[in-house]
Each structure stands twice: as structure tokens, then as C-alpha cells.
C-alpha positions as CSV (number, residue, x, y, z in Angstrom):
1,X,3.3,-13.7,-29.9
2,X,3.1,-14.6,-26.1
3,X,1.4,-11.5,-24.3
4,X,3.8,-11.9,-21.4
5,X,6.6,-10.5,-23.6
6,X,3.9,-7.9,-24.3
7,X,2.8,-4.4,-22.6
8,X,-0.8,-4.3,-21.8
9,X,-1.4,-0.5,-22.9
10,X,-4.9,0.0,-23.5
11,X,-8.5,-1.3,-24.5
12,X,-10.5,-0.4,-27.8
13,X,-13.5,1.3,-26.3
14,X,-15.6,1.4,-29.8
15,X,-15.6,2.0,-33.2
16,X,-15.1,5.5,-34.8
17,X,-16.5,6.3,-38.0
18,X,-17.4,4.4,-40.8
19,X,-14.1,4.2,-42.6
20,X,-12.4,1.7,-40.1
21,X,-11.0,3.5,-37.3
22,X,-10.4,2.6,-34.0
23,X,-11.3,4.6,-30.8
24,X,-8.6,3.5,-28.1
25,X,-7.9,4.1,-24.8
26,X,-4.5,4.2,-22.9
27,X,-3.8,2.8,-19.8
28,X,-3.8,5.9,-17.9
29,X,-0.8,4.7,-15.6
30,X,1.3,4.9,-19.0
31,X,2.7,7.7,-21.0
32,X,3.8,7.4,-24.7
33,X,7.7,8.7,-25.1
34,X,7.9,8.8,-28.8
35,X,5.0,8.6,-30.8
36,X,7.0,8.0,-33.8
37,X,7.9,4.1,-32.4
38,X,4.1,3.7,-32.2
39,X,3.5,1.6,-35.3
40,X,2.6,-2.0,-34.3
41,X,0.0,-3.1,-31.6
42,X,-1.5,-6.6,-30.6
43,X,-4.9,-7.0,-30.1
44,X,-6.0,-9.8,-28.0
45,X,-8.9,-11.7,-29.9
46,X,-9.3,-14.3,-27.3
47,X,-7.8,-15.6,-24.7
48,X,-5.2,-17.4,-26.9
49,X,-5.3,-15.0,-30.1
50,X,-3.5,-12.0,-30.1
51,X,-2.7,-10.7,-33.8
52,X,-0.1,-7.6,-34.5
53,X,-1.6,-4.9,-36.5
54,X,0.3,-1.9,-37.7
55,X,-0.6,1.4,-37.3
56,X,-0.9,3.9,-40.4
57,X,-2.7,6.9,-39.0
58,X,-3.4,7.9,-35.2
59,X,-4.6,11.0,-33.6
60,X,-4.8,12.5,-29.9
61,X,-9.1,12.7,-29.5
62,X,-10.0,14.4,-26.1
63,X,-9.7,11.3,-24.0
64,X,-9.1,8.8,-26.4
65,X,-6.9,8.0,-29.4
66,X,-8.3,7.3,-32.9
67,X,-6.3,4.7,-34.5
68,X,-6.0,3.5,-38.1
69,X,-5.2,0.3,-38.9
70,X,-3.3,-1.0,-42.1
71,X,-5.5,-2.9,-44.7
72,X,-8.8,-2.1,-42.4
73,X,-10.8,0.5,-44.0
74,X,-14.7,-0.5,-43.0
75,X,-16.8,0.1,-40.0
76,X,-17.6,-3.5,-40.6
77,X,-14.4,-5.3,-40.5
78,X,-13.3,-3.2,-36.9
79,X,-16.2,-4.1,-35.0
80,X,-14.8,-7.7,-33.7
81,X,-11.9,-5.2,-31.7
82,X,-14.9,-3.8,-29.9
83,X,-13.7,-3.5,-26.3
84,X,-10.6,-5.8,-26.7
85,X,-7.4,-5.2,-25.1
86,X,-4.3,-3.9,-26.7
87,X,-0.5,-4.9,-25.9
88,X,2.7,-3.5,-27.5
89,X,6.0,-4.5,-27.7
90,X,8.0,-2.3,-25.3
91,X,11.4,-3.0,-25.7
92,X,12.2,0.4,-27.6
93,X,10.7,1.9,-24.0
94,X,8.1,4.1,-26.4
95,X,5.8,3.5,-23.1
96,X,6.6,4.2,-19.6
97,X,4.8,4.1,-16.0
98,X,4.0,7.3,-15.1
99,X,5.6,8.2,-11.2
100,X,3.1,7.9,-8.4
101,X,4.0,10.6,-5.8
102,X,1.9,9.4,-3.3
103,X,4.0,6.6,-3.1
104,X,7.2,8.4,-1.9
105,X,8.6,8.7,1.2
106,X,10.0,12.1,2.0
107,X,13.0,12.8,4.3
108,X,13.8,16.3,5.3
109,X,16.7,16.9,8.1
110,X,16.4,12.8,9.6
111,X,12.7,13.4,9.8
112,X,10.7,11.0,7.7
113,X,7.5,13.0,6.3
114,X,5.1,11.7,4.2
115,X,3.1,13.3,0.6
116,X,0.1,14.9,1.7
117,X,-1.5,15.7,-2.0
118,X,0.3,16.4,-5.6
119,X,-0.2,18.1,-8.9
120,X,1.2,18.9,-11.8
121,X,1.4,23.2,-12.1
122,X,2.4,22.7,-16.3
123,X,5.4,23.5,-15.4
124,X,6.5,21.4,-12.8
125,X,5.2,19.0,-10.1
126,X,4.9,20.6,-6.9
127,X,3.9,17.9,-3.5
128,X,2.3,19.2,-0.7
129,X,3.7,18.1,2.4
130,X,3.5,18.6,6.5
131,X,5.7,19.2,9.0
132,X,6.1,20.9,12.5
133,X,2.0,20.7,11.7
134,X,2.1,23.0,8.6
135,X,1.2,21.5,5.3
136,X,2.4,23.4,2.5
137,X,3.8,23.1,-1.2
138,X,7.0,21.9,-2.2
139,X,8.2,22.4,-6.0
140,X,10.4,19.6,-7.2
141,X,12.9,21.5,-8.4
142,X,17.3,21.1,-7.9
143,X,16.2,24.3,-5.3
144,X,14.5,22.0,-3.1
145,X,15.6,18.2,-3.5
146,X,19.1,16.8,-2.4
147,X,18.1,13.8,-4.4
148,X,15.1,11.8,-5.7
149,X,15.6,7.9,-5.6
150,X,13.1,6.4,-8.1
151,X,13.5,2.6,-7.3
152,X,13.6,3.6,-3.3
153,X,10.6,5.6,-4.2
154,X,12.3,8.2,-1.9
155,X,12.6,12.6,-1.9
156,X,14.9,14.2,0.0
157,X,14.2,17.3,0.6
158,X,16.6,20.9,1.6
159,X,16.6,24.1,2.3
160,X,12.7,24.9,2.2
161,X,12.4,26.9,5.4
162,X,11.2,30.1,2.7
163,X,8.7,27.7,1.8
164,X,7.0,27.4,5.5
């Protein structure tokens, strides 16, 4: 398969064990939907080799997945993957880009403000922005935003005068 059809998603970072596994690494601009359509990667070999291997066993490893591969059950015969980039075949959308906040614009009553820092609470994302030289956090919750344009990369923003 042509890797321009293909999703780079991660690089094999080592070896794990002795029975075969894989330690793996996901692009960390990507997040897996449905770990269920996870079953069939491409490894790129070489520069003009990239083979589909399917996936019977992975698990969630700190930083890192460990992946099993089918008919592969040897430390010896996973070494050649040894830092060697994986690709997937994204049309089921299993993988997407996670959003960038940074990269919004925010507009607030015609005034065009920008994202001063973000994070993630574990419930929901919250930006931090300034305005009439006060920065402070904004929740992105129906509360707060009119409307959120993903492709315009674009927040706007209401009624957070409680929040200043």
C-alpha cells in the first residue's frame, strides 16, 4: 500500500519482552476514537516497504502502547521494527488530530482577543484569556461560547463578565 493513502500514527520505540511484543508510540498530536477499529497497522520497512500487520493483543503502558502482532511471537523476529514508523488506514476516522487551542482566535463583543495559555481541568477545557488587561480563565462550556468554528479555528465568546 502507498503511504500517502496512509496515516502516519506513531514510531516503534523498542522491543518489549521476549515473547514478541511491540513497545509503540503514538503521535502525540493524535487521539484513538475507538480502539476496537485498531486491528491493522503498516510498518514502514524501508523507504519503499511498508507491510500491514494485524494486531491481536494491545495494551495502554504509561507512555507507550504494547502491541502484539499476529504470527510474531519471538523477541527475535520483532527486532527489524526497532524504531520504524507506523501508518494506519484512517478511513473508519479511529484516529483524529487532537484541537490546538493556541491556535484559535477568540472574539468577544467585536473585540478580537487572543489564547493566553490552556489546559484540560478533566472535566473540561478551560483557556485563559486577556482583556481590558486582566487575564483570566474561561471554561468552554454552552455558558460561555456563542459558537466554536473548528475549520475557522475561531471562539466566540458571551456573557463572561462573572468571570472577570
Amino acid at each position: 500500500m502507498d503511504k500517502n493513502n496512509l496515516l502516519h500514527i506513531g514510531k516503534i520505540v523498542n522491543t518489549f519482552g521476549i515473547k514478541g511484543e511491540l513497545k509503540f508510540v503514538l503521535n502525540s498530536e493524535l487521539t484513538i476514537k475507538n480502539w476496537n477499529d485498531f486491528k491493522l497497522i503498516f510498518i514502514e520497512l524501508t523507504s519503499k516497504e511498508i507491510l500491514p500487520f494485524s494486531i491481536i493483543d494491545f495494551r495502554d503502558k504509561k507512555n507507550h502502547l504494547i502491541i502484539k502482532l499476529d504470527g510474531i511471537n519471538n523477541i527475535n523476529e520483532v527486532e527489524r521494527f526497532k524504531n520504524k514508523y507506523v501508518y494506519f488506514n484512517n478511513e473508519k476516522n479511529v484516529f483524529e488530530k487532537k484541537v490546538n487551542l493556541s491556535d484559535y482566535q477568540i472574539n468577544y463583543k467585536n473585540q478580537t482577543l487572543y489564547i493566553v495559555d490552556y489546559m484540560f481541568n478533566g472535566v473540561y477545557d478551560l483557556i485563559k484569556i486577556k482583556i481590558y488587561e486582566k487575564e483570566f480563565w474561561v471554561p468552554l462550556v454552552e455558558k460561555y461560547i456563542e459558537r466554536q468554528d473548528d475549520n475557522k479555528l475561531e471562539i466566540i465568546l458571551k456573557d463572561i463578565e462573572g468571570l472577570m
